[in-house]
C-alpha positions in Angstrom: 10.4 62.7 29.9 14.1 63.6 29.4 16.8 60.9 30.6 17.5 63.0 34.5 14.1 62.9 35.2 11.4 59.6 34.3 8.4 58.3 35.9 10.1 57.0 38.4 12.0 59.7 39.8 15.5 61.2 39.0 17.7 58.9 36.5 19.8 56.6 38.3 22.5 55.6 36.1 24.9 52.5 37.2 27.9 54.3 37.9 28.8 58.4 37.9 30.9 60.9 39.9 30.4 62.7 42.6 31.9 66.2 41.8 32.1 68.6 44.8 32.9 72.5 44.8 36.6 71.6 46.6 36.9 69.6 43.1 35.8 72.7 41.0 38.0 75.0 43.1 41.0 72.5 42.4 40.4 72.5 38.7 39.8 76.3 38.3 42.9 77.2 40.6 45.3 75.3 37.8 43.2 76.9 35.0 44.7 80.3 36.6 48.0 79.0 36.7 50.6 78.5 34.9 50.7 75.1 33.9 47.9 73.2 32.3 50.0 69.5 31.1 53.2 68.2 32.7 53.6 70.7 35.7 53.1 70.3 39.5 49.9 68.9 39.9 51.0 66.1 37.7 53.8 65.2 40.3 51.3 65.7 43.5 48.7 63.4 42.1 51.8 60.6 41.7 53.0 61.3 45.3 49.3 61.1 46.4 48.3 57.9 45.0 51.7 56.0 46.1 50.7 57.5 49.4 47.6 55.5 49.0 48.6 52.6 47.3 51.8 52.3 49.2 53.2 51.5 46.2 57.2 53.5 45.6 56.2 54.8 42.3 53.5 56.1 40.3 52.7 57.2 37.0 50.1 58.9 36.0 49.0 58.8 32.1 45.8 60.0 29.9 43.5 56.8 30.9 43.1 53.2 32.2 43.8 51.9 28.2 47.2 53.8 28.4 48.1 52.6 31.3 48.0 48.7 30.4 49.8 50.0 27.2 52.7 51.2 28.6 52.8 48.4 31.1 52.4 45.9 28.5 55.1 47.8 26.6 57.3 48.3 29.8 57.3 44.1 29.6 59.5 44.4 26.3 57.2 41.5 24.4 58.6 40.4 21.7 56.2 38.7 18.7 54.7 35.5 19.6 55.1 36.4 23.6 52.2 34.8 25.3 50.1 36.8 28.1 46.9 35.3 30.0 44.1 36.9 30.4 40.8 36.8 32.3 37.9 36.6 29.5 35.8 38.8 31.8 36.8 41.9 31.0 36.9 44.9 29.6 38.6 45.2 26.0 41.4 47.2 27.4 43.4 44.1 29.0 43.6 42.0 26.2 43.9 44.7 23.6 46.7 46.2 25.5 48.6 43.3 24.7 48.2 42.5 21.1 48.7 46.3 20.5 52.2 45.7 22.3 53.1 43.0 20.2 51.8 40.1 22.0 49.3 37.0 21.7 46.3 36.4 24.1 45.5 33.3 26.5 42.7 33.7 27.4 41.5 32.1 31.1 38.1 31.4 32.2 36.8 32.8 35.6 34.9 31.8 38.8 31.1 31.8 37.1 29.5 33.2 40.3 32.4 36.0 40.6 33.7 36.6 37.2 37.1 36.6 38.6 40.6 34.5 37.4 41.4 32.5 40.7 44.3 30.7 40.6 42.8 27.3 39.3 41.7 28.9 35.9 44.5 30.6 35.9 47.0 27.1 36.2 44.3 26.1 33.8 45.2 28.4 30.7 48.9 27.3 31.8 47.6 23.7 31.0 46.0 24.2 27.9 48.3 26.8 26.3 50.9 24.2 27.0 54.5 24.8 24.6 53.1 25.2 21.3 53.4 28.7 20.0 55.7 31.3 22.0 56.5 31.4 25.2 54.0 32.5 28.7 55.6 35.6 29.5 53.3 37.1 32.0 49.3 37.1 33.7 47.3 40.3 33.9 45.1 39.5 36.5 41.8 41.6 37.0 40.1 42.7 40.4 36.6 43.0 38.8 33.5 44.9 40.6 36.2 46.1 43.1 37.1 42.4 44.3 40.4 41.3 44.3 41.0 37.4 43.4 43.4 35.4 46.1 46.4 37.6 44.2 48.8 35.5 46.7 47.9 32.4 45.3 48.2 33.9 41.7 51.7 35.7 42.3 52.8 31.9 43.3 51.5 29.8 40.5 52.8 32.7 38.5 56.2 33.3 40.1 56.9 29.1 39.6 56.2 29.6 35.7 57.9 32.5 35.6 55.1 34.9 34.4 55.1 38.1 35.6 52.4 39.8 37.2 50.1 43.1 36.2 47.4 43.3 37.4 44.2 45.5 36.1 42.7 47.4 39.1 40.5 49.5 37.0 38.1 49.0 39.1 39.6 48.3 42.4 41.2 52.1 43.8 41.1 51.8 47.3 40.7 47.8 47.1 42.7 45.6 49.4 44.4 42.2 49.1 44.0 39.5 52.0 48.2 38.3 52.7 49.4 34.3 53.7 50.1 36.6 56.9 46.5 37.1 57.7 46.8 40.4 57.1 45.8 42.9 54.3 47.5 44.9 51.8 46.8 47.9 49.5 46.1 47.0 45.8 48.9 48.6 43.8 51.2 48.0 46.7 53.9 45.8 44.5 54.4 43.6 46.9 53.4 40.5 44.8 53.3 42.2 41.2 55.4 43.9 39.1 53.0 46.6 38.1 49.5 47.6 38.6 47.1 49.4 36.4 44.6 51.9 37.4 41.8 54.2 35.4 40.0 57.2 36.5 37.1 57.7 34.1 33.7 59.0 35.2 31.9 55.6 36.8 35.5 55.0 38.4 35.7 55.4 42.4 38.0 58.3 41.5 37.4 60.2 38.7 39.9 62.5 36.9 37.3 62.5 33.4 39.9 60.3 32.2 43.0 59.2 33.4 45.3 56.7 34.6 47.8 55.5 36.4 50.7 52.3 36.6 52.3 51.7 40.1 55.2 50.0 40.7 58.3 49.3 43.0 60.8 48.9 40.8 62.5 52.1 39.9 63.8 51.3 36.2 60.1 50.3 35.4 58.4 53.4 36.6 61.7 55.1 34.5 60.8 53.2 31.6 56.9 54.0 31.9 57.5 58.1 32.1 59.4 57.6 28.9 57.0 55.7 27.4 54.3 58.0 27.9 55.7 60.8 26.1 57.3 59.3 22.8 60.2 57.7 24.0 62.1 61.2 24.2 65.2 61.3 26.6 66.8 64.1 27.7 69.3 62.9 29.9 73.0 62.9 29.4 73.8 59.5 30.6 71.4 58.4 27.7 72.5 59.8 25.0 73.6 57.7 22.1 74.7 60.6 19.5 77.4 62.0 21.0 78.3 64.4 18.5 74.6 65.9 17.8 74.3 66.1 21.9 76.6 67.8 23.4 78.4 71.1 22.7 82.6 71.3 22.2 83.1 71.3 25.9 81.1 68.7 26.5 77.8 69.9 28.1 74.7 68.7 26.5 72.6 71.0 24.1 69.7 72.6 26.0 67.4 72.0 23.4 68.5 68.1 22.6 66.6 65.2 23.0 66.7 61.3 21.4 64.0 58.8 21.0 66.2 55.1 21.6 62.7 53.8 20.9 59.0 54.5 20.3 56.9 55.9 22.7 53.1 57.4 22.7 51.8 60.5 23.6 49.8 59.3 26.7 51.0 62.0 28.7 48.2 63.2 31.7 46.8 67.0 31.6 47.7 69.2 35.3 43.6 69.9 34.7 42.8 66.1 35.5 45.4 65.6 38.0 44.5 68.6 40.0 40.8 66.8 39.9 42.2 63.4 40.8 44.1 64.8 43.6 41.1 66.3 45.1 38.9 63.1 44.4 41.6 61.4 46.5 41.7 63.2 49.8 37.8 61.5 49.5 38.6 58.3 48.8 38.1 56.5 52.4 34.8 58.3 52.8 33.5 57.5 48.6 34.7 53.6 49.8 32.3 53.6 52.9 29.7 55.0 50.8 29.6 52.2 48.4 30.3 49.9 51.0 27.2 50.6 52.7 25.0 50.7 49.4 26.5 47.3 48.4 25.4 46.2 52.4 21.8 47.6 51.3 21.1 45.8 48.3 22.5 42.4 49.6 20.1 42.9 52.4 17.4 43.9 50.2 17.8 41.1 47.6 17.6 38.4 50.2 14.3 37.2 49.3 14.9 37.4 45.5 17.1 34.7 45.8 17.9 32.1 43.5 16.1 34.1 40.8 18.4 37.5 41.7 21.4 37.2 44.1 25.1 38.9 44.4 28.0 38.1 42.9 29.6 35.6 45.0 32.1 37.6 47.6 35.8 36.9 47.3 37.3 36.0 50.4 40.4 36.9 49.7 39.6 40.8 49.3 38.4 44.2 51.4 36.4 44.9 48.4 36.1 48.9 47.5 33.1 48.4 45.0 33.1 50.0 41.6 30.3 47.8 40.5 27.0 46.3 42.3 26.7 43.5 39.7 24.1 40.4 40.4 23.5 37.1 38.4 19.7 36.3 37.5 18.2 33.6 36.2 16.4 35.0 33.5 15.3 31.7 31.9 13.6 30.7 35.4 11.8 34.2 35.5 10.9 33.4 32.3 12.2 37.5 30.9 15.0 37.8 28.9 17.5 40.5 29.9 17.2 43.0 27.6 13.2 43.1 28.6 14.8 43.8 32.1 17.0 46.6 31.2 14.2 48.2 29.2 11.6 48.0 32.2 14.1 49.6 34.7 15.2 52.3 32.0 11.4 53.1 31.7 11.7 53.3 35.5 14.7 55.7 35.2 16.8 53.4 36.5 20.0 52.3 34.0 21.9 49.0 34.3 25.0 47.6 32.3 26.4 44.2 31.9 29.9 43.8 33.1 31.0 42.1 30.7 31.2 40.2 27.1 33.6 37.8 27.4 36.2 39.2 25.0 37.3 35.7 23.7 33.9 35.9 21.8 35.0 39.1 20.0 35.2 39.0 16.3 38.7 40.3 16.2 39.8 37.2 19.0 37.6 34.0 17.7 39.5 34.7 13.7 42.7 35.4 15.3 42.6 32.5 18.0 39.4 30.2 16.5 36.0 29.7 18.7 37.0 28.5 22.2 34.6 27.4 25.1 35.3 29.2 28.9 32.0 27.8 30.3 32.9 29.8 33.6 33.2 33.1 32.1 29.9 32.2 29.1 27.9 31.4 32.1 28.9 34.5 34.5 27.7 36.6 31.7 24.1 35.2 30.6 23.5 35.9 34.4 25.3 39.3 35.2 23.8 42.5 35.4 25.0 45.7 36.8 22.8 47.9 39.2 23.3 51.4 39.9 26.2 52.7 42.7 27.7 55.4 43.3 28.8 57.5 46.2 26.0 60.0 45.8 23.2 57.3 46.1 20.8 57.3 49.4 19.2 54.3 50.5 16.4 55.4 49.4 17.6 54.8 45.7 18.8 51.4 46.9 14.9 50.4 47.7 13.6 51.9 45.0 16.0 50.1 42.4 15.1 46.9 44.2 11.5 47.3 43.8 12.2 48.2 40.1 13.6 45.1 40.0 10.5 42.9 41.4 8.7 44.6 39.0 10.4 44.2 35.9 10.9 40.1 36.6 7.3 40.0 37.5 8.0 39.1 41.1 6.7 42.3 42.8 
């Protein structure tokens, strides 16, 4: 049987977008226009997602990986610069760094949540201590769709001057619990300097791929647009070749540009914005959706506890789920997880771990030598990540669950 259809029914995979014909009709209108990179729909999906984010400035850029580029970038790090770094993680946040110039801290993480709270965060303070170069800033990560207390961070951060950007790759639509009792918007800036998003295919909202860094501070978000396109500048007030810009009276050449520094082409096509734009007027109702599948399977999993349970909730966040990840004790249920995976593929049902801890990566354990995060090692020998997405009925729910008795032998 092919991979959309199994024994068990249609494939389930853990994450995938919901495409509708409003989303078609977006992408085929700008296919008929004019502009296919760097026009209009560019702009609206900017406006749009500061709308959402509440954040004054957005900029949207070719993925998730470009967009902690040019913010690591946008941070100016010069070699030696230090930036922590949850272990649990995608490559992306780390890598993002080094290829900016910078050196990695890792932190470890809560190991029922997988995310940096503010104690593992003060302790990779701790232990990178002053030898080598200086802590410059923290890239925080909301992972699954949970945000970590980010107020408690932005404070241990702000009094060791660190700056803040944070990775909400997965968190689009995610909110942050305030001192004030109240709740804000992830991307907002209110506590952080920058935030990162992605749209890819298993994200919330999906562009195909895309991304996006929101800010407050206007010479940031003028730093990022320049970034993103190879540095160029075209505006007068810029212009450090006086002769080769402007014309004998003094009006810059039309066709002039200058490149004070280098810059990437990570520059975001109208075709996926014009998508994104359209995923985004869905956004609330996509966020209820997986709300009320992640309600479902805690319900369902109940009675699978200790061998199967959920992540442990953060209650510092209004979480918009990306992933439905739970830890198992495979040792006590005497199956290993691969077995697992395989049982529920055969099932058509796939799953995904969430994540290697990327201070066991070749490339970081020559660079920085073997180092022990017993949080982090520990979340991942249990994690695995189920199936959700905002096309999913209940009925998929229950019939992942009972997949799951099966394949740990406790059906």
């Amino acid at each position: 049987m092919s991979k959309v259809e199994s024994a068990g029914g249609p494939f389930l995979p853990y994450g995938r977008q919901l495409i509708e014909e409003d989303d078609v009709a977006a992408v085929a209108e700008v296919l008929r226009g004019d502009w296919l990179t760097t026009g209009p729909a560019v702009a609206a999906f900017e406006e749009a997602l500061c709308a959402v984010t509440g954040a004054g400035h957005a900029v949207a850029c070719a993925n998730g990986t470009a967009a902690l580029h040019l913010a690591a970038l946008a941070l100016r790090l010069s070699p030696g610069d230090r930036v922590i770094v949850p272990s649990v993680t995608f490559l992306a946040t780390a890598n993002a760094v080094r290829l900016a110039g910078g050196e990695v801290v890792f932190a470890d993480c809560d190991a029922d949540s997988g995310l940096m709270e503010a104690p593992q965060l003060d302790a990779a303070i701790r232990q990178a201590g002053s030898d080598g170069g200086p802590l410059k800033a923290v890239f925080p990560v909301h992972m699954a769709g949970q945000c970590a207390a980010l107020a408690d961070i932005a404070e241990l951060a702000a009094r060791q001057g660190l700056t803040v950007v944070d990775d909400a790759a997965h968190a689009i639509g995610s909110r942050y619990l305030t001192p004030q009792g109240g709740s804000r918007p992830i991307g907002d800036g209110s506590l952080t300097a920058m935030t990162t998003f992605s749209f890819h295919p298993v994200k919330t909202i999906a562009m195909g791929e895309g991304g996006a860094v929101t800010t407050n501070d206007a010479a940031l978000a003028d730093d990022l647009r320049h970034l993103r396109s190879h540095g160029m500048r075209r505006d007068a007030a810029a212009m450090r070749n006086p002769d080769l810009a402007f014309d004998a009276a003094g009006k810059l050449n039309p066709w002039y540009y200058e490149m004070p520094e280098i810059g990437l082409n990570y520059r975001v096509t109208d075709i996926q914005c014009a998508l994104g734009l359209s995923q985004m007027k869905k956004l609330d109702r996509f966020v209820a959706r997986r709300r009320a599948l992640v309600q479902r399977y805690d319900a369902r999993l109940a009675d699978l506890a200790p061998l199967v349970r959920p992540i442990a909730k953060s209650e510092a966040s209004e979480a918009a789920w990306h992933l439905y990840a739970v830890l198992v004790d495979f040792e006590a249920a005497g199956v290993s997880r691969a077995a697992v995976m395989e049982r529920l593929h055969a099932q058509g049902i796939g799953t995904q771990v969430h994540y290697i801890p990327v201070h066991l990566q070749p490339y970081y354990r020559q660079r920085y030598g073997a180092q022990s995060l017993p949080g982090a090692e520990s979340y991942y020998a249990r994690t695995l990540s189920l199936p959700l997405f905002a096309a999913m009925q209940d009925g998929d729910v229950d019939r992942v669950v009972d997949a799951l008795r099966d394949a740990m032998g406790t059906g």
